[in-house]
C-alpha positions as CSV (number, residue, x, y, z in Angstrom):
1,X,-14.3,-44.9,-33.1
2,X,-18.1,-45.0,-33.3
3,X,-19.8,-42.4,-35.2
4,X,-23.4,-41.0,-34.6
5,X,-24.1,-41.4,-38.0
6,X,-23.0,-44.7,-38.8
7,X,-24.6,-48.5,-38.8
8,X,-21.9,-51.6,-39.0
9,X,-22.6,-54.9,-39.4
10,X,-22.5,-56.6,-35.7
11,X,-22.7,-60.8,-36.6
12,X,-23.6,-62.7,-33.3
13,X,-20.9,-64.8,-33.2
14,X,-18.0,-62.8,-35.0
15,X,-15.0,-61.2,-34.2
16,X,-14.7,-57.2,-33.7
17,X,-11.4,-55.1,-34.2
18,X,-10.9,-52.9,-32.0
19,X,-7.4,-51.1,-32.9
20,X,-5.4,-53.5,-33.9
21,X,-6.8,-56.4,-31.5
22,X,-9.3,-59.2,-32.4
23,X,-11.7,-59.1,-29.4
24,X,-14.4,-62.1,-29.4
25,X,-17.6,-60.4,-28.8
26,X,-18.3,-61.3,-24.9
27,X,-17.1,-60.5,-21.8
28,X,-14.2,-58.0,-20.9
29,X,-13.0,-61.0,-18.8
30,X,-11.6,-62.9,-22.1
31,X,-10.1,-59.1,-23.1
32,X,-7.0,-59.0,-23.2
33,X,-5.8,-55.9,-21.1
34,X,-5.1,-53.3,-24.0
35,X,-8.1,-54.5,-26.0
36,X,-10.9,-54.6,-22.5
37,X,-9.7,-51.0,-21.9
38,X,-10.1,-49.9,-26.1
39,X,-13.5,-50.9,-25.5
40,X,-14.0,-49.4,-22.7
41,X,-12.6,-46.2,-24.1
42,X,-15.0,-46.3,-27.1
43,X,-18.0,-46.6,-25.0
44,X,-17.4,-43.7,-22.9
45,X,-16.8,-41.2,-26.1
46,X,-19.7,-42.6,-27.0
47,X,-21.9,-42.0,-24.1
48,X,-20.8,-38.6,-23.9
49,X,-21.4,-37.8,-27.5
50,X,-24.9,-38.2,-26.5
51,X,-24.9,-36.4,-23.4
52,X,-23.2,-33.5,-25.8
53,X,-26.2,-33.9,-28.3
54,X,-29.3,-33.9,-25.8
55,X,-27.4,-30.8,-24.5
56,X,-27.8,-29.1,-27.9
57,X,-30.7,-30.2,-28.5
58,X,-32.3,-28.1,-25.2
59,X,-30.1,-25.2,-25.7
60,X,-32.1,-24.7,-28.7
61,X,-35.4,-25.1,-27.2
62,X,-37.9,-27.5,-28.9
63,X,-41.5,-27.8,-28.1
64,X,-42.5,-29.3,-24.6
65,X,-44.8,-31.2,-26.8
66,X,-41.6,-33.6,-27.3
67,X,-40.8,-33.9,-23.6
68,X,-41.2,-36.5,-21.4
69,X,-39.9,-39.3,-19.3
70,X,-42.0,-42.6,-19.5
71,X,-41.6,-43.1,-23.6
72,X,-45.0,-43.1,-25.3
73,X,-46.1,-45.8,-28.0
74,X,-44.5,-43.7,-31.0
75,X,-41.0,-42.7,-31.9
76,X,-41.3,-38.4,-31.8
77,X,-38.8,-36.7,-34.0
78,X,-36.7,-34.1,-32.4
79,X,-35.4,-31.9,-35.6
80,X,-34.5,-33.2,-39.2
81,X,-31.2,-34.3,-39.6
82,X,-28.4,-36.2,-42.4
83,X,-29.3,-39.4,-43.6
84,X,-26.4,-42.2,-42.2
85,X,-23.6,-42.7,-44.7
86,X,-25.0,-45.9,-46.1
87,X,-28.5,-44.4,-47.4
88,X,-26.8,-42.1,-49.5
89,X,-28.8,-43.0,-52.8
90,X,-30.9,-45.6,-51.7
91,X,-34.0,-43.6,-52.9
92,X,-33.0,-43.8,-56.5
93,X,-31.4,-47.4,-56.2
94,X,-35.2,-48.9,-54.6
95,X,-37.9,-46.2,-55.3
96,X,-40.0,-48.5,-52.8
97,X,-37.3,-48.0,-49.4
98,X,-38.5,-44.1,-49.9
99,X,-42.2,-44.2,-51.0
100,X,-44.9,-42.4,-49.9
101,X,-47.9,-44.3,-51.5
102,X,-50.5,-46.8,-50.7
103,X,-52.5,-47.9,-48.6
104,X,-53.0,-50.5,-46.1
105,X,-55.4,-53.4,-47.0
106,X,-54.8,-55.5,-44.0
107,X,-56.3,-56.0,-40.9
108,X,-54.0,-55.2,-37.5
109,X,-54.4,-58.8,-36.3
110,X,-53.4,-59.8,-39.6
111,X,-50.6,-57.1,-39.6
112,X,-48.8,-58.5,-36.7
113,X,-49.0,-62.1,-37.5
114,X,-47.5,-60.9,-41.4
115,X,-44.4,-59.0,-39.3
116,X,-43.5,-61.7,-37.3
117,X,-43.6,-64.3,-39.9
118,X,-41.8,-62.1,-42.5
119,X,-38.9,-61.4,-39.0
120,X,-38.6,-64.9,-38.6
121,X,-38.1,-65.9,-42.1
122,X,-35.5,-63.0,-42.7
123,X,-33.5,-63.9,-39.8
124,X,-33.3,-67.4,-40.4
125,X,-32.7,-68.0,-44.0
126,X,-30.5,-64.8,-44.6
127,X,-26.5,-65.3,-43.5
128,X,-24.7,-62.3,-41.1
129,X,-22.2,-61.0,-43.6
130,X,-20.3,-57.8,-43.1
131,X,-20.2,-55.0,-45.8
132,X,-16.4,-55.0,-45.8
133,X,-16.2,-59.0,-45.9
134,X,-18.8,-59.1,-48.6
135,X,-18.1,-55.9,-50.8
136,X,-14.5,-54.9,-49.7
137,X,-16.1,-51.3,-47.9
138,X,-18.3,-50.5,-45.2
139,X,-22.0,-49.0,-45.1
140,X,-23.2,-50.3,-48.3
141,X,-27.0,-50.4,-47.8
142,X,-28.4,-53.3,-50.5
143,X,-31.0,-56.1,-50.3
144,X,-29.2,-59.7,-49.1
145,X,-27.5,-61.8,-51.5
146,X,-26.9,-65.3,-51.9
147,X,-24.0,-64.5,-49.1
148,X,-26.4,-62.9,-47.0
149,X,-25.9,-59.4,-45.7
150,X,-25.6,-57.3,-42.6
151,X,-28.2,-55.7,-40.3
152,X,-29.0,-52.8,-43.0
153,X,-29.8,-55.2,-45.7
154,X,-31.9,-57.6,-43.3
155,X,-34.0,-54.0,-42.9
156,X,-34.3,-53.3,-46.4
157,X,-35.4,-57.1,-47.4
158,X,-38.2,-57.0,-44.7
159,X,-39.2,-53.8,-45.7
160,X,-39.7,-54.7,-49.5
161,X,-41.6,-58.2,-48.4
162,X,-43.7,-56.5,-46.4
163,X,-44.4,-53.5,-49.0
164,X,-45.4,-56.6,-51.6
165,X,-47.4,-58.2,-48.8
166,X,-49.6,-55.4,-49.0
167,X,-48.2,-53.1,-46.0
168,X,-47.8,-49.4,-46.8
169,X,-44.1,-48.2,-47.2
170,X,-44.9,-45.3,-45.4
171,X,-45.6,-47.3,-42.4
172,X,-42.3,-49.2,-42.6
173,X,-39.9,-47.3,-41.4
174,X,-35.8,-47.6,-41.5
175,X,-34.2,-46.8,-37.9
176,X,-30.5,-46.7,-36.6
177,X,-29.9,-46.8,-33.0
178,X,-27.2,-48.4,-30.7
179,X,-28.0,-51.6,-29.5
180,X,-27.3,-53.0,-25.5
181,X,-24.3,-53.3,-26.3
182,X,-23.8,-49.4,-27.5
183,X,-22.6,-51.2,-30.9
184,X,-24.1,-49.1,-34.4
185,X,-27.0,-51.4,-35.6
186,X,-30.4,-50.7,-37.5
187,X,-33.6,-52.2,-37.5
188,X,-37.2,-51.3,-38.9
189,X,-40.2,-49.8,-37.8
190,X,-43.9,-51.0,-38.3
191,X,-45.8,-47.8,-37.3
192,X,-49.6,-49.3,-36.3
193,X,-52.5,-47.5,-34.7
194,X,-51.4,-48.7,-31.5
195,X,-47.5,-47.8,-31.3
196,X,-44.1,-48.6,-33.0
197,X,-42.9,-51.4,-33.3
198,X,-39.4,-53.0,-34.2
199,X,-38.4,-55.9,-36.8
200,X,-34.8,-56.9,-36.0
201,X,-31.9,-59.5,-36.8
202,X,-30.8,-59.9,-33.2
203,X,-34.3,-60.4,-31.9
204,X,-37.2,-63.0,-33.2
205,X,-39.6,-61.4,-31.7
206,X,-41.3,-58.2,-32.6
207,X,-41.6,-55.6,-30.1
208,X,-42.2,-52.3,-29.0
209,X,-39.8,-50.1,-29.6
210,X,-39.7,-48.5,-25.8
211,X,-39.3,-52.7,-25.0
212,X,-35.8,-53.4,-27.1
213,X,-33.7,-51.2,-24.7
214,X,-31.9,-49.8,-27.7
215,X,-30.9,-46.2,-28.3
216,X,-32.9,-44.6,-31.0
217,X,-30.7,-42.2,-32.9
218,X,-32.3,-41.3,-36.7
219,X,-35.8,-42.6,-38.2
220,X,-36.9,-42.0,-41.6
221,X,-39.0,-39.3,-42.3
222,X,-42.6,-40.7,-42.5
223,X,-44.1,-37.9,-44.7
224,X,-40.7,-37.8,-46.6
225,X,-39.0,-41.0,-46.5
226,X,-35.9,-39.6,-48.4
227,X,-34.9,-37.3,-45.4
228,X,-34.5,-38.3,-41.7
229,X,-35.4,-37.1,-38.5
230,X,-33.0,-37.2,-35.4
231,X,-35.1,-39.2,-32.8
232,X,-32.4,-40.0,-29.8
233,X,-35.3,-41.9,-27.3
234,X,-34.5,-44.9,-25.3
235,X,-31.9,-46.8,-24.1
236,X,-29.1,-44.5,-22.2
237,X,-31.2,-41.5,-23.1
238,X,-33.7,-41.2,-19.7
239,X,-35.8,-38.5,-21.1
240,X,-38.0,-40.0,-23.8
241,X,-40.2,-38.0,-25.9
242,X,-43.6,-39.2,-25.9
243,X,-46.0,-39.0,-29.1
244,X,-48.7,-36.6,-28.8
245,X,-50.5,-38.0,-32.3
246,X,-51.5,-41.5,-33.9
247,X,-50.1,-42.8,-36.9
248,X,-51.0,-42.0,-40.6
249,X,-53.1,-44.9,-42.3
């Protein structure tokens, strides 16, 4: 089953398990019967596990400064929440994935043209590698290695390039959401004066967050890195808050 709080490896051309069945990533049509309807099964706890959580989160009555329903340029958080599974410790393993400091000495036309190039070179010269074919366990959150790595570790090496390319960390920003395809994935987030925008493995383009379709869950905390916020904007979630301030530079 799918948790909330969780990012897995997805490899574009690899195999899943779901149960005990192999299922090539696709179609339901190639399924076998027992495996199409696993899937299906999956998808629905997973939909509603979301319903379940908006529902909470007006029961307890946040600010209408977080309501809205065309999606602004910036990702709002909703409330603080846990840090996914994989990040435990990350802060003391890279000091730089949870840094506050520095400041930008780049222009924004400059800025773009650095995030794409760094996206592009990421994706291509770093191999899809699961955690548990790599490391024998899931959600271990590390830069790439010679192997390659998965879609956490893809985040993490972009983030550092960036940071050494003169970026400010605060600015990047770590995000785990569920992808078209409702699967767990994570991607980061270059906050600019003008919006969010989203660095990922599946995509070579950058884009706007409101623009991948994807289901934002968590975000880290800009003014605290260390801690996360719950975001849950986009994708299957109609209602998306919409930012009411500009980003920090």
């Amino acid at each position: 089953m799918i948790s909330f709080g969780t990012i897995s490896s997805r490899p574009l051309n690899s195999r899943r398990d779901v149960g005990h069945a192999n299922v090539m990533l696709g179609g339901t049509g190639d399924m076998p019967n027992a495996a199409s309807q696993a899937v299906l099964e999956i998808k629905e706890r997973l939909i509603l596990g979301v319903i379940v959580i908006i529902s909470l989160i007006c029961l307890t009555g946040f600010s209408s400064a977080f309501a809205g329903s065309g999606g602004g340029p910036f990702l709002v958080a909703q409330s603080a929440t846990s840090a996914p599974p994989g990040a435990s410790g990350l802060c003391t393993k890279y000091r730089w994935a949870c840094a506050t400091s520095g400041q930008p000495n780049i222009s924004q036309s400059a800025l773009i043209r650095l995030a794409a190039s760094v996206n592009t070179k990421v994706n291509r010269r770093t191999r899809e590698i699961a955690d548990q074919t790599q490391y024998g366990r899931d959600e271990y959150w590390t830069l790439p290695t010679a192997r390659g790595g998965d879609c956490e570790d893809f985040v993490l090496l972009k983030k550092k390039t960036l940071i050494e390319h003169g970026v400010a960390s605060k600015n990047l920003l770590i995000a785990t959401v569920l992808d078209r395809h409702l699967d767990s994935h994570a991607v980061l987030v270059l906050r600019t004066p003008k919006g969010d925008l989203v660095l990922d493995n599946l995509n070579k383009d950058i884009r706007p967050w409101k623009k991948t379709g994807y289901t934002f869950l968590k975000l880290q905390n800009p003014l605290a890195p260390g801690s996360w916020h719950a975001v849950l904007s986009g994708g299957i979630i109609k209602e998306r808050p919409t930012a009411t301030s500009t980003a920090t530079w």
